[in-house]
C-alpha positions as CSV (number, residue, x, y, z in Angstrom):
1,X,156.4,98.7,106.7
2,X,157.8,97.2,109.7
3,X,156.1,98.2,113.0
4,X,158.5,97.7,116.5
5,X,157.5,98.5,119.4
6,X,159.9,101.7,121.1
7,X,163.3,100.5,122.0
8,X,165.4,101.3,124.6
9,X,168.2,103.5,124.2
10,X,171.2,101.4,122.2
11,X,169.3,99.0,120.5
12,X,169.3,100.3,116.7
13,X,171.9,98.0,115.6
14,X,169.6,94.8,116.8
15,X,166.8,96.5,114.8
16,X,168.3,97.2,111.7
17,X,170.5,94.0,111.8
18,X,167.1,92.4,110.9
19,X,166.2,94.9,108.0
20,X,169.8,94.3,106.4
21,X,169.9,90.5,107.4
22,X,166.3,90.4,105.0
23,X,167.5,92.8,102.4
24,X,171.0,92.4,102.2
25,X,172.0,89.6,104.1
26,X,176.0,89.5,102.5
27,X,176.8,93.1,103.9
28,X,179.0,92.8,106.5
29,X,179.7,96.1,108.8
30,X,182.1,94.4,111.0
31,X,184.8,94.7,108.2
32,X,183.2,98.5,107.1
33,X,186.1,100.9,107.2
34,X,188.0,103.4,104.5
35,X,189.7,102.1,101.9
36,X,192.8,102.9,100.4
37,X,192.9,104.1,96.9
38,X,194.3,101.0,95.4
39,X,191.4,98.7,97.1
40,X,188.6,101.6,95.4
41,X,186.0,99.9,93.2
42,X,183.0,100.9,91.9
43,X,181.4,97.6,90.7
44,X,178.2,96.6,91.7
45,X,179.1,93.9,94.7
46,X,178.9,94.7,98.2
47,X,182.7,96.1,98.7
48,X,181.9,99.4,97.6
49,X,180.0,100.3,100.5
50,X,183.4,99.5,103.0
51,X,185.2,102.7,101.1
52,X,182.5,105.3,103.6
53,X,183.6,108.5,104.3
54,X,181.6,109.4,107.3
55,X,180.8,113.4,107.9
56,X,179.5,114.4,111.4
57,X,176.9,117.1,112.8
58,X,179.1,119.8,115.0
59,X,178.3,119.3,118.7
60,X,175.8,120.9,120.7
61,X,176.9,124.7,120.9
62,X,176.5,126.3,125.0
63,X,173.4,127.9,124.2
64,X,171.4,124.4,123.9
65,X,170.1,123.5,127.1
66,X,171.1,120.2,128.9
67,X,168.2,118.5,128.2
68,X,167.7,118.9,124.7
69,X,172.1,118.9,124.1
70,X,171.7,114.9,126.0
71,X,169.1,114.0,123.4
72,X,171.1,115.3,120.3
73,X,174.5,113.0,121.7
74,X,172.0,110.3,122.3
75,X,170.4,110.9,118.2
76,X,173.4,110.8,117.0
77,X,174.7,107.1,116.4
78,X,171.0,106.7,115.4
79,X,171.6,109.0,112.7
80,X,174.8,108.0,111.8
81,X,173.8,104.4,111.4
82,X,171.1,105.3,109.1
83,X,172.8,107.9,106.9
84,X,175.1,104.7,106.5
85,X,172.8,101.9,105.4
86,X,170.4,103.9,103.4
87,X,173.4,103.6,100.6
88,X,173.3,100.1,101.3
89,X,169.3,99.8,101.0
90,X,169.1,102.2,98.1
91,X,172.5,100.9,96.5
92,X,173.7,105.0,96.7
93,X,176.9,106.9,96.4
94,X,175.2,109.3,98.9
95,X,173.1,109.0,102.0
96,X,172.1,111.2,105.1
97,X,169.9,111.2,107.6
98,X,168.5,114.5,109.3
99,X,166.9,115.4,112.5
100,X,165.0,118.7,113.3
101,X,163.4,120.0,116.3
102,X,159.6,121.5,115.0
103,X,160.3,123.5,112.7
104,X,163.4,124.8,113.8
105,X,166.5,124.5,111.7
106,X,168.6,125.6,114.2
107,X,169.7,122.7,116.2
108,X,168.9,120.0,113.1
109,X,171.5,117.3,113.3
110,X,172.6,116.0,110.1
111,X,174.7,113.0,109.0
112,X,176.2,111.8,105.8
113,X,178.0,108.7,104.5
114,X,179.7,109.3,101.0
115,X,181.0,106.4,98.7
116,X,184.5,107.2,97.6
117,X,183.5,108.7,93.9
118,X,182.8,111.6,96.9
119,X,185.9,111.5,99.0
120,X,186.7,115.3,97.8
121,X,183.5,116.2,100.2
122,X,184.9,114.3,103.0
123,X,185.2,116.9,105.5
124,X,181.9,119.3,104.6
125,X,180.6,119.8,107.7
126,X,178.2,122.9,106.7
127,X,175.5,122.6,109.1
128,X,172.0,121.7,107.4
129,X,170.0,124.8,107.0
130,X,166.2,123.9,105.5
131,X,166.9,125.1,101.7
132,X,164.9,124.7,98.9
133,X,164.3,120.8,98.0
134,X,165.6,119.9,101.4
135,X,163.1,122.5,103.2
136,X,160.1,120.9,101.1
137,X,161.3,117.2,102.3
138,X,160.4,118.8,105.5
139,X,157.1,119.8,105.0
140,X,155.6,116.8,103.7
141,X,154.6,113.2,105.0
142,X,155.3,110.5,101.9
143,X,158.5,109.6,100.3
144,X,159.6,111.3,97.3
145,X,161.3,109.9,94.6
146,X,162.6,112.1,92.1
147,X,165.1,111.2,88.7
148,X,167.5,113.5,88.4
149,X,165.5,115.5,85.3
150,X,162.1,115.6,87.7
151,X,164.5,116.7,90.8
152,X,166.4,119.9,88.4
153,X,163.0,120.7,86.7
154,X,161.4,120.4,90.9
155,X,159.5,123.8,91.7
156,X,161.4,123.6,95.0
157,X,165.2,123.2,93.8
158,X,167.5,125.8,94.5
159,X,170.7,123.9,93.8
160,X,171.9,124.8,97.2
161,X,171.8,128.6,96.9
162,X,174.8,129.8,98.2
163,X,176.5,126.4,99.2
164,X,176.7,125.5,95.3
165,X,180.1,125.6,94.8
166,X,180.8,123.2,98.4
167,X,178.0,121.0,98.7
168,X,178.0,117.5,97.5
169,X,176.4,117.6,93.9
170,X,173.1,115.7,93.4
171,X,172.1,113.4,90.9
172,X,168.5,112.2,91.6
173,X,167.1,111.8,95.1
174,X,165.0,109.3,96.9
175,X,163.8,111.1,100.6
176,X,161.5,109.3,103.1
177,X,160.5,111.5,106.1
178,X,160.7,110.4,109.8
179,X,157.9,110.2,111.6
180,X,157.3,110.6,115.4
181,X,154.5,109.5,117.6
182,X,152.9,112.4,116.9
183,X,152.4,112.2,113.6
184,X,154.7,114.9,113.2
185,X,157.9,115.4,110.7
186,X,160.9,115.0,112.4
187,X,163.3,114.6,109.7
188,X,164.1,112.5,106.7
189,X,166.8,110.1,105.4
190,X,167.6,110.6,102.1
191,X,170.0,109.1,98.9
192,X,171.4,110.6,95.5
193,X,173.3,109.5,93.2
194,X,172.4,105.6,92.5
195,X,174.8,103.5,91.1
196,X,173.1,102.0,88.6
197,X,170.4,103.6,86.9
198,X,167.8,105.7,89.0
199,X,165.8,104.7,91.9
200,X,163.2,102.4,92.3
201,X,160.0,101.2,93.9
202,X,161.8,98.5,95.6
203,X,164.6,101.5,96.7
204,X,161.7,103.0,98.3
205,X,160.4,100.7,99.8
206,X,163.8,99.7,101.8
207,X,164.4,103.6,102.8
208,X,160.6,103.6,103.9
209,X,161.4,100.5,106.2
210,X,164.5,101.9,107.5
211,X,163.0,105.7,108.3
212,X,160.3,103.2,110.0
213,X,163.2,101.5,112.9
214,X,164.8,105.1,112.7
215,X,161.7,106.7,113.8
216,X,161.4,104.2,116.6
217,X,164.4,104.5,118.2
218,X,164.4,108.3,118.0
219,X,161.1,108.6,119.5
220,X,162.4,106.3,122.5
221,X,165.0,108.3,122.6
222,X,163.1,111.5,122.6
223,X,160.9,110.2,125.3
224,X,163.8,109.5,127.5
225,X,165.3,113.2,127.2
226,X,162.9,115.7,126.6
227,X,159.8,116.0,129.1
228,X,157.4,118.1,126.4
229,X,157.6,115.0,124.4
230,X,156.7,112.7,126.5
231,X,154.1,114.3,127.6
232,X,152.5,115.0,124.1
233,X,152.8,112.1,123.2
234,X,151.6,110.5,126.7
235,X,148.4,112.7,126.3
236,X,147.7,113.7,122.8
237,X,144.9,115.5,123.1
238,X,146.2,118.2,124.9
């Protein structure tokens, strides 16, 4: 895993520039944009991941204090990078990247970037609600890599309870959490749906590197904007 010290606020492209420069040094986001229908492919070279349909978290609603509203805007091309180049790192059809305050589900912020085999989900903007599989990511500390047999049979899958019929289908899933100076769970940044086959140890161990310059830049960030933070983690014995 990479260790970086925290950086300041707008510095997560620099940082994860030298992730994809090692792990995939022919992508090229300057030319990333959607592609029309007739440009689609699905082969296995690096064009595929120009056709992304981004999907967005909904802005702070007025009942989010100023504080905490200024750290979610902040978060958020954080989040959006990462949701974007976990598909590149885990070579996915589907990536996301999710924030939560403690254990709060309320204000989570979550970000996807879909391949175009999922253009039809292009504009679900269903806020993230802590259910089933997605809950459990939550409560644990390691990556979890699942085939799409071990993720169905999961004791924790729920298939999305009531979003079934809206949500992005699943196939497989590869989740790494995000973890703050605390020690604490924050989040996770997750993939389904590989192109090729199902994830792998080396898949892992790119999301696990990633969640690792994520986590850094959201904890700067979080030390910036939110004062309990800081202090926690400026004193953690208290």
């Amino acid at each position: 895993m990479i260790h970086i010290s925290s950086p300041p606020n707008g510095t997560l492209r620099t940082l994860l520039a030298r992730l994809i420069d090692e792990v995939c040094p022919t992508y090229d986001r300057s030319r990333a944009r959607v592609a029309p229908p007739e440009e689609v492919h699905l082969g296995m070279d690096d064009e595929r991941f120009l056709n992304s349909y981004h999907n967005a978290s909904t802005p702070p609603g007025p009942d989010v204090p100023a504080y905490l509203a200024g750290f979610m805007l902040a978060a958020d091309p954080v989040l959006s990078e990462a949701a974007e180049l976990s598909r590149v790192l885990a070579h996915a059809h589907q990536g996301a990247a999710t924030q939560l305050f403690g254990e709060d589900w309320t204000h989570a912020r979550k970000y996807f970037s879909l391949s175009e085999k999922y253009a039809a989900w292009a504009d679900y903007h269903t806020p993230a609600r802590g259910y089933g599989i997605h809950a459990y990511a939550h409560k644990v500390r390691r990556p979890i890599r699942l085939t799409d047999e071990a993720l169905r049979t999961h004791p924790e899958w729920r298939n999305f309870g009531g979003e079934e019929s809206r949500h992005p289908p699943m196939r497989g899933w590869l989740a790494v959490p995000l973890i703050g100076s605390d020690r604490e769970n924050y989040g996770f940044i997750q993939v389904t749906d590989r192109l090729e086959g199902d994830f792998t140890a080396q898949d892992e161990a790119n999301l696990v590197r990633l969640a690792s310059l994520t986590s850094t830049a959201l904890d700067a960030l979080a030390r910036l904007h939110l004062p309990e933070y800081r202090a926690k983690v400026a004193d953690p014995g208290q």
